[in-house]
C-alpha positions as MATLAB code, in Angstrom:
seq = 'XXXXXXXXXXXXXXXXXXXXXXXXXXXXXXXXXXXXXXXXXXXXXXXXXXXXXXXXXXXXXXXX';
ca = [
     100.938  127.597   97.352;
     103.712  130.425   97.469;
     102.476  131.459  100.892;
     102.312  127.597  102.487;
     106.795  127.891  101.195;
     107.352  131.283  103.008;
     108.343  128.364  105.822;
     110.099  125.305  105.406;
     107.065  122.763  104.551;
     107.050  119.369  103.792;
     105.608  118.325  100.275;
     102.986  116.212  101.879;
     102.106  119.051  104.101;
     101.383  121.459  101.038;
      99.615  118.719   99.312;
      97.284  118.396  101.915;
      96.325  121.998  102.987;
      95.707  122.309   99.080;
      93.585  119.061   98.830;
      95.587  118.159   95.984;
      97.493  114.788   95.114;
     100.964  114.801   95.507;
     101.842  113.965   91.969;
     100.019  117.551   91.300;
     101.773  119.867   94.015;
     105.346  117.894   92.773;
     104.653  118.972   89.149;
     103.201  122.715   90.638;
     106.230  122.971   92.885;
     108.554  121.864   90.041;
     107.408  124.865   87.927;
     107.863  127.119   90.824;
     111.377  125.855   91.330;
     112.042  126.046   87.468;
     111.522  129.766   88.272;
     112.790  130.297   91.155;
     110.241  130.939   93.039;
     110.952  128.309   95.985;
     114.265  126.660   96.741;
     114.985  123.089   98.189;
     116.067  121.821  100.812;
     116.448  118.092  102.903;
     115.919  117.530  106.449;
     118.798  117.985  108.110;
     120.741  115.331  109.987;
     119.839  116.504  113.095;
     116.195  116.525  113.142;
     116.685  112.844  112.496;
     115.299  110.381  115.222;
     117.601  107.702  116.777;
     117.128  104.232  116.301;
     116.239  104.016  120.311;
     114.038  106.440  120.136;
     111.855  105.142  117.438;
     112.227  101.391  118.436;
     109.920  103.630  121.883;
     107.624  104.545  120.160;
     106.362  101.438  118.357;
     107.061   99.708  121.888;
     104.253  102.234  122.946;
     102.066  102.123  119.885;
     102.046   98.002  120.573;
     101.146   98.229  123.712;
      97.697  100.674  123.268;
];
């Protein structure tokens, strides 16, 4: 688990590489954060989609 945080991963990401539930890899990544081991941190901002862009996307998805 400590290697899959050297990089900035998503929860669900971990959680799935592990084959663990995400109520398990919270708790585990609690602990690690309780000691820590990891530190925490939101997308930014930035990284965000606009509205436009995602309003695309299902235009695409609706039209497969």
């Amino acid at each position: 688990m400590l290697a899959l945080c050297r990089a900035p991963t998503a929860l669900v990401e971990i959680a799935a590489r592990l084959d663990l539930p995400i109520a398990v890899v919270r708790v585990l990544l609690g602990d690690l954060l309780d000691h820590e081991l990891i530190s925490v941190s939101s997308p930014s901002a930035a990284g965000t989609p606009d509205a436009r862009f995602l309003q695309a996307v299902i235009d695409g998805i609706r039209r497969l």
